[in-house]
C-alpha positions as CSV (number, residue, x, y, z in Angstrom):
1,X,37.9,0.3,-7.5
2,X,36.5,-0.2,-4.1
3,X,34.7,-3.2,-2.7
4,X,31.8,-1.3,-1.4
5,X,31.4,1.0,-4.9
6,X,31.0,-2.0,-6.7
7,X,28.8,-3.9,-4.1
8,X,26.6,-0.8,-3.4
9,X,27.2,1.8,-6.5
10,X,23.9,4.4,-5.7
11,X,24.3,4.0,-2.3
12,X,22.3,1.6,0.4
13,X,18.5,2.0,0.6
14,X,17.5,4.7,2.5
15,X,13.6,5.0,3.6
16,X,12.0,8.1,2.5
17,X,10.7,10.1,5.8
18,X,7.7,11.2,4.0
19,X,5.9,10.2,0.8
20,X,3.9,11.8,-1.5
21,X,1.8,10.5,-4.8
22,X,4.9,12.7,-7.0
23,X,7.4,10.0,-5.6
24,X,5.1,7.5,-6.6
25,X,5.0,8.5,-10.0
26,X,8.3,8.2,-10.1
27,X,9.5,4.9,-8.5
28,X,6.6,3.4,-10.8
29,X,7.9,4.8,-14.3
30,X,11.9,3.6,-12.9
31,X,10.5,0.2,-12.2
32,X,8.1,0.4,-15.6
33,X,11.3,1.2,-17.3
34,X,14.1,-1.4,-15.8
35,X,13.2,-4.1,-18.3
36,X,14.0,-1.1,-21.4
37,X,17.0,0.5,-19.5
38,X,18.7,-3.2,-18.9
39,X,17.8,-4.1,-22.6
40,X,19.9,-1.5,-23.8
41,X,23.0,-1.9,-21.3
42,X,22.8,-5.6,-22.6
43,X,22.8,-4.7,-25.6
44,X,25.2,-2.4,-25.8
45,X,28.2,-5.0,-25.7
46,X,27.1,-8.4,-27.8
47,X,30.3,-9.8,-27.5
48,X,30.4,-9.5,-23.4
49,X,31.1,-12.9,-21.0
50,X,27.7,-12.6,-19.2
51,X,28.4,-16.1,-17.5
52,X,31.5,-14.2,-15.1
53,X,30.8,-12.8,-11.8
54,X,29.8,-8.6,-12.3
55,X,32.2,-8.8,-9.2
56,X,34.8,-10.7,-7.4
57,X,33.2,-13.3,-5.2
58,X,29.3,-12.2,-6.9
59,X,26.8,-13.9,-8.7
60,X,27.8,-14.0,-12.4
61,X,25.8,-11.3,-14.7
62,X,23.2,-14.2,-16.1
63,X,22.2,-14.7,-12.2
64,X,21.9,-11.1,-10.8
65,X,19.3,-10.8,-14.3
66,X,17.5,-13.9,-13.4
67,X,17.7,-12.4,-9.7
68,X,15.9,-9.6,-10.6
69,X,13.2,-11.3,-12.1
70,X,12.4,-13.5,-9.2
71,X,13.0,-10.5,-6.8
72,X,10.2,-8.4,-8.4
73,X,8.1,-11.7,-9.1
74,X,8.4,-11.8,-4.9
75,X,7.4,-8.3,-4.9
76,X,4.5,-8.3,-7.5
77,X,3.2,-10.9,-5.4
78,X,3.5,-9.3,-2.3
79,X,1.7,-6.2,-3.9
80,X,-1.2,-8.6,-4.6
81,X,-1.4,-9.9,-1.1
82,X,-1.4,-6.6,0.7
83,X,-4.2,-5.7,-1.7
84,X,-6.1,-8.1,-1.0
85,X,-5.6,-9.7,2.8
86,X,-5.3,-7.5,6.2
87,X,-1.3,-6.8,7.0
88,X,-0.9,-10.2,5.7
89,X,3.1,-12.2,6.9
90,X,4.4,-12.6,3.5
91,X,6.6,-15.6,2.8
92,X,10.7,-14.9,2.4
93,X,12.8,-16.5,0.0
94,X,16.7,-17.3,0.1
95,X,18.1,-15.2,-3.0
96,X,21.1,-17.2,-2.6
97,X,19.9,-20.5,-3.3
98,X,17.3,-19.4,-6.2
99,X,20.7,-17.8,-7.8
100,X,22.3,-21.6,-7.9
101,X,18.5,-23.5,-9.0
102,X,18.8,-24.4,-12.8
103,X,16.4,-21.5,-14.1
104,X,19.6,-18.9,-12.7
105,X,21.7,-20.2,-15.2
106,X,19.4,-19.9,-18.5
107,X,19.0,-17.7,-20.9
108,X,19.4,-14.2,-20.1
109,X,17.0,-13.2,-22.5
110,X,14.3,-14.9,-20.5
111,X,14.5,-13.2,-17.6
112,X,14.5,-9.8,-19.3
113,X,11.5,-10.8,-21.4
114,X,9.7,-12.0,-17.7
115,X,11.1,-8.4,-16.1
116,X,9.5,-6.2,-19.2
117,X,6.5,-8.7,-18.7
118,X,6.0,-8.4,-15.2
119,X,7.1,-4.5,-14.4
120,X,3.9,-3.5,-17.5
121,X,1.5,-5.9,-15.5
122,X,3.1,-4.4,-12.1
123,X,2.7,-1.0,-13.6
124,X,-0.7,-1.3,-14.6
125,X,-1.3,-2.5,-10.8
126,X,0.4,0.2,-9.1
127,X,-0.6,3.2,-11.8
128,X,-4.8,1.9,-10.6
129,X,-4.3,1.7,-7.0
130,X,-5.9,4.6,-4.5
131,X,-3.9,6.4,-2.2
132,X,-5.8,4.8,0.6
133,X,-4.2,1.3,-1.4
134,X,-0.4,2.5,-1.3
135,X,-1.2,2.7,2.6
136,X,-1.9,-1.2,2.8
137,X,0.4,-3.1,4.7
138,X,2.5,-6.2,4.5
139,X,4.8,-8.1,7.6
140,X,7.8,-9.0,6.5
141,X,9.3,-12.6,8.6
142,X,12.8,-10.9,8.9
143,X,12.4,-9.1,11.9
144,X,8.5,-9.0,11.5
145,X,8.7,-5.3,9.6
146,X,5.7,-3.9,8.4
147,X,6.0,-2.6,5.5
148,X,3.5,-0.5,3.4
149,X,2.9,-0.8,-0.6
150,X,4.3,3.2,-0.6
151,X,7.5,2.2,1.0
152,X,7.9,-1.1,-1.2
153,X,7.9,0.7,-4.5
154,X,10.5,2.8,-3.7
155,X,12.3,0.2,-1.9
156,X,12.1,-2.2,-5.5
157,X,12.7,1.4,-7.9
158,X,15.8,1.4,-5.8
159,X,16.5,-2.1,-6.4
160,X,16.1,-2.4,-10.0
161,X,18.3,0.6,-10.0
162,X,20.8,-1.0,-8.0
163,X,21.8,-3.8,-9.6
164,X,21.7,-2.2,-13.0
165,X,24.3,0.1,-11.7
166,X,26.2,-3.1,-10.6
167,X,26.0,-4.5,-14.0
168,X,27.2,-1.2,-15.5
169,X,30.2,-0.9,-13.2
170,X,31.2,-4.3,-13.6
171,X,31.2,-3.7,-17.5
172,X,33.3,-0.8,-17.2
173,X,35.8,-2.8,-14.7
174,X,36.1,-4.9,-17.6
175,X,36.5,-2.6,-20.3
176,X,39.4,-0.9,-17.9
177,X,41.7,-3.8,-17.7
């Protein structure tokens, strides 16, 4: 299987042009429904080795979970800010590092507890905000991007999506060999 399926299986990000409140909707109930949909992947093979690497030279499975929890933590938080402070400069984090801090390495279970935590609280958030809210702003440090809270749900819908896709294609490598 090729490097690149396995590193970017849906395909890269790409920005929508235009957004309207349907795609909204929509990138809230994918990210209101990660937690369920990466339950039952999980679930789905009790006897897996989630402590390997999903790919060669990745993060093992237990780290890309706990990644996503920290990822949309980060992004819950940034929500919050944007809401609440003009175009505020949001702080970065180095995924990298947080994916070799002790927490990485616990319990699976944890962080998909936190994610089905976080994304109803998130979900609740996002399903109240106005239309005028989705057009609040945040600046990103990398580059200094401004980013609104429209753009940033479908950017963390994609996510989520993402790396569930990763987790499912690294199960299926397995199951191949």
């Amino acid at each position: 299987m090729q490097s690149k399926y396995l590193v970017y299986p849906i395909g890269r990000f790409q920005p929508p042009a235009q957004i309207n409140e349907q795609d909204i909707s929509l990138w809230i109930e994918r990210i209101k429904m990660l937690g369920t949909k990466l339950n039952t992947v999980l679930n789905q093979h009790p006897n897996m080795d989630w402590n390997q690497p999903y790919r060669p030279g990745a993060w093992t499975y237990v780290q890309l979970v706990h990644h996503l929890a920290d990822s949309h933590m980060n992004a819950f938080i940034r929500f919050k800010w944007a809401l609440t402070e003009d175009n505020p400069l949001i702080k970065a984090y180095d995924e990298n590092s947080w994916a070799q801090l002790p927490d990485a390495n616990g319990p699976m279970v944890d962080a998909v507890h936190l994610l089905h935590a976080l994304h109803h609280k998130w979900s609740l958030l996002m399903e109240g905000m106005s239309w005028e809210q989705w057009n609040r702003t945040y600046v990103h440090p990398e580059g200094l991007q401004t980013r609104s809270l429209a753009l940033t749900s479908a950017l963390y819908a994609w996510h989520g999506d993402h790396h569930l896709a990763q987790i499912e294609q690294g199960i299926k490598l397995i199951h191949e060999q």
